[in-house]
Backbone as numpy.savetxt, mean C-alpha at the origin, in Angstrom:
# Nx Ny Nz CAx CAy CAz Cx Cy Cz
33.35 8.35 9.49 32.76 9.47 10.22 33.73 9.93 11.31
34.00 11.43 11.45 34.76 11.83 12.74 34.24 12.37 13.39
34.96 12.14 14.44 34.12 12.72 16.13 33.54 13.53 16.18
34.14 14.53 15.57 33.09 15.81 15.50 32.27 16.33 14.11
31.69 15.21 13.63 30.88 15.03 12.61 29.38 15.11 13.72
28.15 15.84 13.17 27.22 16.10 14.06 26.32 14.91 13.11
24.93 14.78 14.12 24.20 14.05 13.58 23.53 14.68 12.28
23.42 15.65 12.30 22.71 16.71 11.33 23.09 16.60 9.81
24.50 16.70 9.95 25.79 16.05 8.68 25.72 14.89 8.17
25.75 13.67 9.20 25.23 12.56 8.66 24.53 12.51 8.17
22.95 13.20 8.23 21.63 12.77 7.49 21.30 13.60 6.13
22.45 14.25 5.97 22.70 15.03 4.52 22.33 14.25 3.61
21.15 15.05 2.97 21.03 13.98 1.13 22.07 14.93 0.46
23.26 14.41 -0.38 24.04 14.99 -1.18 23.39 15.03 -2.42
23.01 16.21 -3.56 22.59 16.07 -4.80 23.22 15.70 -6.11
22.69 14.45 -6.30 23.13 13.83 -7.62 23.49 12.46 -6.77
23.81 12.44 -5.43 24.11 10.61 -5.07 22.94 9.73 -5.04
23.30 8.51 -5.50 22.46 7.87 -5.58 21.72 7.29 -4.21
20.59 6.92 -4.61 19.49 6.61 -3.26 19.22 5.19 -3.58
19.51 4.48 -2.56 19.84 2.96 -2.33 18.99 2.85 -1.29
17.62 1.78 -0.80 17.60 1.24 0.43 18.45 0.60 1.33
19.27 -0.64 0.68 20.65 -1.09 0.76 21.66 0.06 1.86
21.48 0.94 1.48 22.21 1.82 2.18 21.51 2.61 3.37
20.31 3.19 2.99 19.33 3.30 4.44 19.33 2.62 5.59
19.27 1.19 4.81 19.11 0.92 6.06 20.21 -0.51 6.50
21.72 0.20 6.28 22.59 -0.54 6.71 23.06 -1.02 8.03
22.60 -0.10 8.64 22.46 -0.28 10.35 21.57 -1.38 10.63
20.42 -1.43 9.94 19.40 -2.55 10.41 19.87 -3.90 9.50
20.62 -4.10 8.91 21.20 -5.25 8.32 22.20 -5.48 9.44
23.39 -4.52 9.95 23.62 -4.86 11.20 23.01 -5.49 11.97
22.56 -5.08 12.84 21.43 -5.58 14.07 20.44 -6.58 13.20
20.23 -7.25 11.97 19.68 -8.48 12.03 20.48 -9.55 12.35
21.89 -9.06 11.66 23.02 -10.52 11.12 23.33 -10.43 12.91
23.04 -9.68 14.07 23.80 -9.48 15.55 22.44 -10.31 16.23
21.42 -10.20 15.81 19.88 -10.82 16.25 19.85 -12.16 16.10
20.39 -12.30 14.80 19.90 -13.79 14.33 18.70 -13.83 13.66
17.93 -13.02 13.07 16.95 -12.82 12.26 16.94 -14.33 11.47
17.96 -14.50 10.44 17.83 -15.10 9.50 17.42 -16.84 10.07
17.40 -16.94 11.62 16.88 -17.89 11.79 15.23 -18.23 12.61
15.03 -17.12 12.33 13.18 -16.81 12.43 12.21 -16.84 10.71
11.63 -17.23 11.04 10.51 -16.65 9.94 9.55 -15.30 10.28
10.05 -14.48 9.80 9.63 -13.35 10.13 8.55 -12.49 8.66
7.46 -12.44 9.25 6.24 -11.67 8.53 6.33 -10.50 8.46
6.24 -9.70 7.33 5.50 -8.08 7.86 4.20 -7.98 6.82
3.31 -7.77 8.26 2.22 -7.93 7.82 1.32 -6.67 7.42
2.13 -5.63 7.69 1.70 -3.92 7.64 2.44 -3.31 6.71
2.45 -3.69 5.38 4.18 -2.79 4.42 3.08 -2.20 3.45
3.11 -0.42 4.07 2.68 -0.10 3.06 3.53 0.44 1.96
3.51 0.55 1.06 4.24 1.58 -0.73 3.60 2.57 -0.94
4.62 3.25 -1.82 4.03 4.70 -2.57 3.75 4.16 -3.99
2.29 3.57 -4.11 1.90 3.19 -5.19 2.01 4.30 -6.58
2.25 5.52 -5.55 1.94 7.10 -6.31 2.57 7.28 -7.54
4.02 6.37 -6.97 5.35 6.46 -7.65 5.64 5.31 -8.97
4.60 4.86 -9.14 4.17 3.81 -10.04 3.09 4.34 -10.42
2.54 5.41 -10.84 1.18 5.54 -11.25 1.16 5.53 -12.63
1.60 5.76 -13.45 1.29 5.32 -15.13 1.14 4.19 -15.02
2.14 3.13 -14.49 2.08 1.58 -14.95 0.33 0.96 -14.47
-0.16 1.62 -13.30 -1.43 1.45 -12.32 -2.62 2.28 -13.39
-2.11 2.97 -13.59 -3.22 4.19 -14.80 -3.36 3.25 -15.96
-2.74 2.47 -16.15 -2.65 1.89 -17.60 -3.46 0.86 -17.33
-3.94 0.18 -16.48 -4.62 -1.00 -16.15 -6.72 0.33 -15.91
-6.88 1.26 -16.08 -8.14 2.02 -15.76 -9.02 1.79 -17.49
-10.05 0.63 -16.76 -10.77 0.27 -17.73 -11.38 1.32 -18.81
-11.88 2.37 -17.90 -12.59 3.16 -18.42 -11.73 4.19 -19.20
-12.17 4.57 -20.47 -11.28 5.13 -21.67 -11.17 6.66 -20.99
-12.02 7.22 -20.72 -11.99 8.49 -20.40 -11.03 8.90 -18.74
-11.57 7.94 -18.12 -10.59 8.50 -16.88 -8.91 8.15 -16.98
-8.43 7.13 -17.98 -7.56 6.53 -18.06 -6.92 7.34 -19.07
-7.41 8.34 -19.70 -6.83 9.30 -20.34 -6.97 10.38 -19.50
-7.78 10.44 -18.94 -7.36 11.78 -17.55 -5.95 11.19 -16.31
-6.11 10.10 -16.37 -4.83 9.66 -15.39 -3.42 9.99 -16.05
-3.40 9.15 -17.26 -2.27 9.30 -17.85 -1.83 10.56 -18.62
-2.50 10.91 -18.67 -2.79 13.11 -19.46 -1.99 14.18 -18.40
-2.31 14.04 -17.29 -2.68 14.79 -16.09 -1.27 15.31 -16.23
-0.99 16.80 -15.90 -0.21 17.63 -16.12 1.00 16.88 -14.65
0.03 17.25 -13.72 0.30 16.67 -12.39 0.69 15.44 -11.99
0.47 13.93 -12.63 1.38 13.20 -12.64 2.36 12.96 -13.42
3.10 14.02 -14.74 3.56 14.07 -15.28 4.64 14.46 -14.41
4.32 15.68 -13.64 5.66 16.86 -12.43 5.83 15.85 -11.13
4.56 15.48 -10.71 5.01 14.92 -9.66 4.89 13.18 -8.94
4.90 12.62 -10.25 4.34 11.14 -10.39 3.05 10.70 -9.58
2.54 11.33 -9.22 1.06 11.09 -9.03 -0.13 11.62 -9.63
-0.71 11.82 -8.93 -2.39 12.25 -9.95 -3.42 13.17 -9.15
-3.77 13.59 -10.02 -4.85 14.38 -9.31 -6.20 13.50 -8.85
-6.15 12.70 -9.87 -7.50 11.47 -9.13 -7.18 10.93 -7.78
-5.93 10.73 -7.17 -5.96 10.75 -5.61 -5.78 11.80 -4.48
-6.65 11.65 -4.00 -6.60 12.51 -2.51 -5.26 12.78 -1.82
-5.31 14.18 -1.50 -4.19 14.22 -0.61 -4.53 14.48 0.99
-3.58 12.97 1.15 -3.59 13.00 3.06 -2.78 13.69 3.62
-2.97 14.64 4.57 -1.92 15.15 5.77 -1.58 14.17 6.24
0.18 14.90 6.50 1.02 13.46 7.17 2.18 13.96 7.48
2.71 13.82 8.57 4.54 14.10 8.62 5.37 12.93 8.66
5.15 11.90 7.82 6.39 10.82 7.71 7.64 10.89 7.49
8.42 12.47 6.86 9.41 12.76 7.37 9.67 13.10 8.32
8.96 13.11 9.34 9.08 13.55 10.91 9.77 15.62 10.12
9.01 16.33 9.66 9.35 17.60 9.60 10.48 17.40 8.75
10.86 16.90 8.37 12.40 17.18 7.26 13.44 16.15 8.13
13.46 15.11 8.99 14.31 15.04 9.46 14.63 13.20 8.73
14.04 12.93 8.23 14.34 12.01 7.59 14.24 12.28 6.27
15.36 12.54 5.66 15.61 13.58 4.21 15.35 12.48 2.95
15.44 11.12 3.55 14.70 10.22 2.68 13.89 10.48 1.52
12.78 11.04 2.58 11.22 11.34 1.67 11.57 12.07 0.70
12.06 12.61 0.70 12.40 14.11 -0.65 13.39 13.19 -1.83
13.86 12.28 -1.36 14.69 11.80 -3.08 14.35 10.43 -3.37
13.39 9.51 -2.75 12.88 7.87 -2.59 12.52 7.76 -4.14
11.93 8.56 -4.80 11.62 8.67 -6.07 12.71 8.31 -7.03
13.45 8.80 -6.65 14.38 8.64 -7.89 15.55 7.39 -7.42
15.08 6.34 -6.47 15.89 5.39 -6.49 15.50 4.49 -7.60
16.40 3.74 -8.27 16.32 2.81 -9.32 16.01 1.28 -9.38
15.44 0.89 -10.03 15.64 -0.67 -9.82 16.44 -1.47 -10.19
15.82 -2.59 -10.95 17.45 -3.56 -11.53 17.24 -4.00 -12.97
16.59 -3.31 -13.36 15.94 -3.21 -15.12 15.46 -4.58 -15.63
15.24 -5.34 -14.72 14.94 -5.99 -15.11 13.28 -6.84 -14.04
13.32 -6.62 -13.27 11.71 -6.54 -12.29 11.22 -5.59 -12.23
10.14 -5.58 -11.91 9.00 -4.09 -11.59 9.85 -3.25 -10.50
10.20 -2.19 -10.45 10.79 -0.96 -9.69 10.21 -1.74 -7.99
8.91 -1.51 -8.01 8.33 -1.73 -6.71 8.59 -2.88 -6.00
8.70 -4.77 -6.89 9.15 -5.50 -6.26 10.56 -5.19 -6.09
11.02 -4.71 -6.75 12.75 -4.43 -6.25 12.73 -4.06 -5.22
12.68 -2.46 -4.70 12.77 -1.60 -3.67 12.40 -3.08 -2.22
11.03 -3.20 -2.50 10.61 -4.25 -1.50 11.62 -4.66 -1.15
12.24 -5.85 -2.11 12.93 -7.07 -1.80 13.89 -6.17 -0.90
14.65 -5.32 -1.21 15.95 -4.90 -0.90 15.74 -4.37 0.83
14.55 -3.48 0.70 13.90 -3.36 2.00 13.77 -5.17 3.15
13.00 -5.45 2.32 12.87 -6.82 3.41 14.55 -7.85 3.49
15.14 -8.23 2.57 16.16 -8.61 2.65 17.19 -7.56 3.74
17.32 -6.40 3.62 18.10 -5.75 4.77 18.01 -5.89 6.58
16.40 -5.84 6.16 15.39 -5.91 7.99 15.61 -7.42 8.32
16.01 -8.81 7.36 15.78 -9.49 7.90 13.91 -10.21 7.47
12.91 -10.02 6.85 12.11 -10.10 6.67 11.97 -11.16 5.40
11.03 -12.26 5.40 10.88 -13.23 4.74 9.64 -13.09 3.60
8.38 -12.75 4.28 7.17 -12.59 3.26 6.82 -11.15 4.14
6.34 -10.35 3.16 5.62 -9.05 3.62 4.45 -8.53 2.52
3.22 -8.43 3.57 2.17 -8.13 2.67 1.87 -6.61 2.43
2.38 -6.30 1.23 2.16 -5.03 0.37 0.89 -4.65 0.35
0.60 -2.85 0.43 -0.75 -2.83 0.45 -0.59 -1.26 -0.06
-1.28 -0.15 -0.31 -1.23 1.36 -0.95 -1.14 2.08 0.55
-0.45 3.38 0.23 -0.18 4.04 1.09 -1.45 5.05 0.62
-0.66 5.92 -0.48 -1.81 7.40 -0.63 -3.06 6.72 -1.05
-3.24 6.15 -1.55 -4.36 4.86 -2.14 -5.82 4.61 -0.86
-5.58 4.87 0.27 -5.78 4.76 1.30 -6.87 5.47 1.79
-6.64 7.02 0.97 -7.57 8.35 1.14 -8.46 8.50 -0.07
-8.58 7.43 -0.56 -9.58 7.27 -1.61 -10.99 7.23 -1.25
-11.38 6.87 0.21 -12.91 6.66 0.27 -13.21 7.92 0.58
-12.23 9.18 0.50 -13.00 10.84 0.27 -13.63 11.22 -0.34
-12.87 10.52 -1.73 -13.18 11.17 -2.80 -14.94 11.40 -3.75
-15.29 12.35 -3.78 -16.25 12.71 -4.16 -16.91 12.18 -5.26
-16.08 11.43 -6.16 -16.85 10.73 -7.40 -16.45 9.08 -7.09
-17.48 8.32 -6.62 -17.42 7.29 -6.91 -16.44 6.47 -7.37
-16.97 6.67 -9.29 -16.56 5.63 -9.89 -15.34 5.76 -9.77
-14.60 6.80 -10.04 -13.37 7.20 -9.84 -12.77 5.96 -8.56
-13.04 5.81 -7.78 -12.66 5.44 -6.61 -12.55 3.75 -6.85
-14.14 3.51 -7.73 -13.93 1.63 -8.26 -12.71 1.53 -9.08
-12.62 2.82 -10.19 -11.86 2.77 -11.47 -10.12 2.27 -10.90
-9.76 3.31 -9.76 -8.74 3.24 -9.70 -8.17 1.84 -8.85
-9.56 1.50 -7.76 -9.15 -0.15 -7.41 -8.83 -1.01 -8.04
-9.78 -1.15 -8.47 -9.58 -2.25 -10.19 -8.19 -2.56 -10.20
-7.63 -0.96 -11.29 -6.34 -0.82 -11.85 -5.41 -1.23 -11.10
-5.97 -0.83 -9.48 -4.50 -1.39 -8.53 -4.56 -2.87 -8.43
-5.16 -3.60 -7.93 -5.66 -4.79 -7.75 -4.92 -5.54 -9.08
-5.54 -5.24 -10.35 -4.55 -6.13 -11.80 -3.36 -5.81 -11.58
-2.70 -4.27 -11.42 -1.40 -4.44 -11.11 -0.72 -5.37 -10.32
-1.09 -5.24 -9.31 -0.84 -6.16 -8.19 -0.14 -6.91 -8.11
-1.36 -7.77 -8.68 -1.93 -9.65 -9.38 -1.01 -9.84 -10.42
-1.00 -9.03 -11.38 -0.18 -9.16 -12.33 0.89 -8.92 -12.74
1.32 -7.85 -12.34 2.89 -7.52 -11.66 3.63 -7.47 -10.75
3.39 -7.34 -9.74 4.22 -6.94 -9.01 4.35 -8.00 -7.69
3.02 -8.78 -7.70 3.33 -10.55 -6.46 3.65 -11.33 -7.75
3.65 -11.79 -9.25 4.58 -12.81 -9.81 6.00 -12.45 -9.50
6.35 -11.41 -9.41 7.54 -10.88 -9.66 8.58 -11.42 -8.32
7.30 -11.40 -7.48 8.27 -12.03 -5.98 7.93 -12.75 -5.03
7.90 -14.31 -4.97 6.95 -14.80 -4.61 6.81 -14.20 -2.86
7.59 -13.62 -2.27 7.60 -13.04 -0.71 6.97 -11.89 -0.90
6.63 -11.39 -1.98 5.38 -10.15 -1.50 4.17 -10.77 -1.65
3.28 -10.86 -0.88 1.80 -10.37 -0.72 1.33 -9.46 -0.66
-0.07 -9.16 -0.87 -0.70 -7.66 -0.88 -2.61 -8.23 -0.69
-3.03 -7.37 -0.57 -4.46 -7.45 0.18 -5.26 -6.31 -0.68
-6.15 -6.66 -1.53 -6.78 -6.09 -2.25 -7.56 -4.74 -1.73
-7.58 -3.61 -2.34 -8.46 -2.46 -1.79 -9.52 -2.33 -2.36
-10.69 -2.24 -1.19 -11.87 -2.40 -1.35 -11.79 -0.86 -1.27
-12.92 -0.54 -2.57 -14.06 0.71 -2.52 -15.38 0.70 -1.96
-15.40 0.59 -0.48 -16.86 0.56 0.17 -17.58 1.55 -0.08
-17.66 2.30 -0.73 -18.71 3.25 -1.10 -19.45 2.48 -1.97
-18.79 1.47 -2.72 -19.52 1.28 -3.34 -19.73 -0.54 -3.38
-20.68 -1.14 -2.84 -20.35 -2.51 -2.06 -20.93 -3.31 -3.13
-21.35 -3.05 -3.91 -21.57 -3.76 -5.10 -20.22 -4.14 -5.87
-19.55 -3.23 -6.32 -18.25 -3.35 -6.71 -16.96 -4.10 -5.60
-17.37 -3.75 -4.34 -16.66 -4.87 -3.37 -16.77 -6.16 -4.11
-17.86 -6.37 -3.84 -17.92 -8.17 -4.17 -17.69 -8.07 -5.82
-17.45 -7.68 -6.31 -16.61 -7.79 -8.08 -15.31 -8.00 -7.67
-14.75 -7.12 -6.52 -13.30 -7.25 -6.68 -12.65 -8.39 -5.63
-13.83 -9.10 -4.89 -13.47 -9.81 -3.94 -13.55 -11.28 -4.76
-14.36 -11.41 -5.64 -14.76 -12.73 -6.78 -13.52 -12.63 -7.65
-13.20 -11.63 -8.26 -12.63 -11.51 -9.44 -10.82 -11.75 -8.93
-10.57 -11.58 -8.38 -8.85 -10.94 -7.49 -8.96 -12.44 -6.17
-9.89 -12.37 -5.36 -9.74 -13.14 -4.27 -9.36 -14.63 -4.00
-9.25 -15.09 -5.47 -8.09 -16.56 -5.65 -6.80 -16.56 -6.13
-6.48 -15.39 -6.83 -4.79 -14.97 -7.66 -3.96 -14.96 -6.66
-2.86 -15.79 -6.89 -1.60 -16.25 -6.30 -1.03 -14.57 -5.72
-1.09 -15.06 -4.39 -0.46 -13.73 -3.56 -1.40 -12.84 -2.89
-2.76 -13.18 -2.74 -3.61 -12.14 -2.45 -4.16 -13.21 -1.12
-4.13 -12.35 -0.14 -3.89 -13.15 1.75 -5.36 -12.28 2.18
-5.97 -11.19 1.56 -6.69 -10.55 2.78 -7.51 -9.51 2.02
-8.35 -8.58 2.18 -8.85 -7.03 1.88 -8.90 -6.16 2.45
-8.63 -4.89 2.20 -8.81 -4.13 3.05 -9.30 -2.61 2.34
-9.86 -2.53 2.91 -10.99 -0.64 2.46 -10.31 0.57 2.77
-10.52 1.81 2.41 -10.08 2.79 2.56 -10.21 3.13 4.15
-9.30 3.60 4.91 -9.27 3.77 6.08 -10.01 5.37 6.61
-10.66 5.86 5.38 -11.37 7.30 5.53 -12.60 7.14 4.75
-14.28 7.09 5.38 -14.96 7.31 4.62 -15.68 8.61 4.53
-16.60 9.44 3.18 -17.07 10.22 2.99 -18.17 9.80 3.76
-19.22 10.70 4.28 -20.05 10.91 4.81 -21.71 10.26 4.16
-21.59 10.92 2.63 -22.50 10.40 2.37 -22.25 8.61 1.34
-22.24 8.32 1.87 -21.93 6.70 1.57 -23.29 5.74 1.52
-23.26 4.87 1.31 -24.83 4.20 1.03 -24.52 3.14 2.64
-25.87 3.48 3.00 -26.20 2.88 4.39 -25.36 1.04 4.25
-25.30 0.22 3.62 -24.59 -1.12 3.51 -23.27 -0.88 3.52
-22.68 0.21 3.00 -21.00 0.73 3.04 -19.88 -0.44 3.93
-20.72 -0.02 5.48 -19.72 -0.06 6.17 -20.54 -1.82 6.55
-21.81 -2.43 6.65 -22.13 -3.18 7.08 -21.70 -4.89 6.51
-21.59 -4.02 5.51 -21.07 -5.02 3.68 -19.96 -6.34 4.69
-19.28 -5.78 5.03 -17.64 -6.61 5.52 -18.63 -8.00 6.13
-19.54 -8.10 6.69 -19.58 -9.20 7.37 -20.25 -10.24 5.93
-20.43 -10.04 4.86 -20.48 -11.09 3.71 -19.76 -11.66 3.55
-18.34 -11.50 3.86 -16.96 -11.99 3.59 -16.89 -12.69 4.90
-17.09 -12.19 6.07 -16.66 -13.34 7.34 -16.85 -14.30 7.60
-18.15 -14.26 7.33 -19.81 -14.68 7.95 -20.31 -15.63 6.68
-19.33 -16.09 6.00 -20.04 -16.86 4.83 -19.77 -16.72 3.51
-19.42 -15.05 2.79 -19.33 -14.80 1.86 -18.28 -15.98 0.66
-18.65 -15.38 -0.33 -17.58 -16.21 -1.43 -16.01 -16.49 -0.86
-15.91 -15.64 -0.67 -14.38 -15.52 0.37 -13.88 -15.73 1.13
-12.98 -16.82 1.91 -12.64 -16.88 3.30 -11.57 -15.85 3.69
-10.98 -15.04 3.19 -9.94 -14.14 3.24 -10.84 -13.23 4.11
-9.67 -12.40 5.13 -9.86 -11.76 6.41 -9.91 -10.07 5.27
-10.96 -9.64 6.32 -10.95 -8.02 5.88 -10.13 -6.75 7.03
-9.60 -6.09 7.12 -8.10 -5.75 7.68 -8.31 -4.04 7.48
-8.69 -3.67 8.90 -8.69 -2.39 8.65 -7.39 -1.62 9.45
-6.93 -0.68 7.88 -5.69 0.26 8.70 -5.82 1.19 9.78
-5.27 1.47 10.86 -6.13 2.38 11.93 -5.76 3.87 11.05
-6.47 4.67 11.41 -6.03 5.76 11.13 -6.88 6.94 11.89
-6.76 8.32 12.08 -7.07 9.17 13.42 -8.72 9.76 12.71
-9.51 8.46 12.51 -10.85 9.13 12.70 -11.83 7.76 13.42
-11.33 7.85 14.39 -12.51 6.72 15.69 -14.03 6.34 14.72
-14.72 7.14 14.22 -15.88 7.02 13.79 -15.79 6.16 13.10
-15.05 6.20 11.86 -14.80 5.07 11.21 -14.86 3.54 11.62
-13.64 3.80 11.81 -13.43 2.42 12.86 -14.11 2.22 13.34
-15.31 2.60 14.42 -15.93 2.13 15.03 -17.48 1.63 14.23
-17.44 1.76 13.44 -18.57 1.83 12.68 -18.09 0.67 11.40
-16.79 0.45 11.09 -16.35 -1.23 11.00 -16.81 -2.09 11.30
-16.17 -2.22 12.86 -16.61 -3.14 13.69 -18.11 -3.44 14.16
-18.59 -1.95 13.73 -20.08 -2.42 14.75 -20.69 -3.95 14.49
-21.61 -3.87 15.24 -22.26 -5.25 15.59 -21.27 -6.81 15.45
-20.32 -6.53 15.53 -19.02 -7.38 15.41 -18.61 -8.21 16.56
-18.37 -9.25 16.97 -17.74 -9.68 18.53 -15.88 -9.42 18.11
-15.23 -9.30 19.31 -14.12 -8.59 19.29 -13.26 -10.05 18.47
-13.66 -10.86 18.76 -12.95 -12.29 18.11 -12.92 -12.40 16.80
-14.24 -11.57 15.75 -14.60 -11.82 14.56 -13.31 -10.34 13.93
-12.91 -9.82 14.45 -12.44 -8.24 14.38 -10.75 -8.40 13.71
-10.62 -9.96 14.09 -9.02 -10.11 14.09 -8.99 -11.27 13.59
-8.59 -11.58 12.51 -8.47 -13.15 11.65 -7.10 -13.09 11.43
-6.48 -14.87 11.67 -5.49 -15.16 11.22 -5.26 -14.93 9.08
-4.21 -14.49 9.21 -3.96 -14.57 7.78 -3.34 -16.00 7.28
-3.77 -16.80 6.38 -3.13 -17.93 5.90 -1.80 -17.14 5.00
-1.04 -18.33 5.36 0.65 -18.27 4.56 0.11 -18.46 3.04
């Protein structure tokens, strides 16, 4: 780089170069090996993914014949690797264009031989310095909007076997925390029985947005799991900018019951 190279230049995506995390984030491989990272055990306990970007392999696990041919059909995850069965959240995680990242992450590659997603991970956590990190859905997240239900169990499910079945054998340092569909709390406890002993699964956690009309137990459901349920695994809510929610989590909760250690 020369002196009078601006910051603006640097953050150029060139078209057709390849997109490496490895290379993102070479600065922070710096500043671990200058830290001493590698002599901590270091958690990340918040890693979310663009499950979006994996959605056939996740579509392919949707029990139900008919939506699982609407997933994998869909004109729309054909153009833009996602689906119309998930919600779209407002968000500026490119900070406005300024992390040019977001626009080509898609088309980074793996190593042809692991799942795309544990790759990226590893390469991510191996750069930061990071030992185990628990994986969890990003767009996946804005699912308790969505207006049809089943849709909402259908596509947990699918994520959840993926998961379990691909993508924590693949590495024993990822974990991930199953997503609960509280709309529908019957199907909670299916996916909390069924998923909540498979190697790699630390925790649950629900859509961080619910629809309005939801069945009165929705939000009350979580204390089956604390308080006794089949499960000793902690339930883990993502914050996100609607207070009501959240607060309606926690209700009748003591602030101690709100925050559980995660077992290794």
């Amino acid at each position: 780089m020369t002196t009078t190279e601006t910051g603006a230049e640097r953050r150029k995506v060139k078209a057709g170069a390849p997109v490496n995390t490895d290379e993102a984030l070479r600065k922070a491989t710096q500043q671990a090996e200058q830290r001493g990272f590698s002599k901590l055990l270091i958690c990340d306990v918040d890693a979310h993914h663009y499950e979006n970007e994996s959605w056939n392999e996740i579509a392919g696990y949707i029990e139900d014949d008919v939506l699982r041919r609407m997933a994998l059909g869909s004109g729309v995850a054909k153009l833009s690797r996602s689906s119309s069965l998930l919600p779209t959240q407002m968000s500026d995680n490119d900070l406005s264009g300024r992390i040019p990242r977001y626009g080509t992450r898609g088309d980074e590659k793996g190593d042809g031989t692991r799942p795309r997603d544990a790759v990226i991970t590893r390469r991510a956590m191996d750069a930061i310095g990071i030992d185990y990190t628990i994986l969890f859905p990003g767009p996946m997240l804005g699912l308790g909007l969505h207006p049809q239900h089943d849709v909402e169990v259908a596509i947990a499910h699918a994520y959840a076997r993926w998961m379990t079945e691909v993508i924590c054998p693949a590495d024993p340092g990822i974990k991930t925390m199953i997503y609960l569909p509280f709309n529908s709390p019957d199907h909670c406890l299916r996916l909390v029985r069924e998923f909540g002993d498979r190697p790699g699964v630390v925790g649950f956690l629900p859509s961080h947005q619910l629809g309005d009309q939801r069945p009165p137990r929705a939000i009350s459901w979580h204390q089956d799991c604390l308080d006794g349920g089949r499960s000793r695994l902690p339930i883990v809510l993502d914050a996100a900018p609607r207070p009501r929610v959240q607060d309606a989590f926690v209700r009748g909760a003591a602030p101690t019951q709100t925050a559980q250690r995660v077992p290794a």
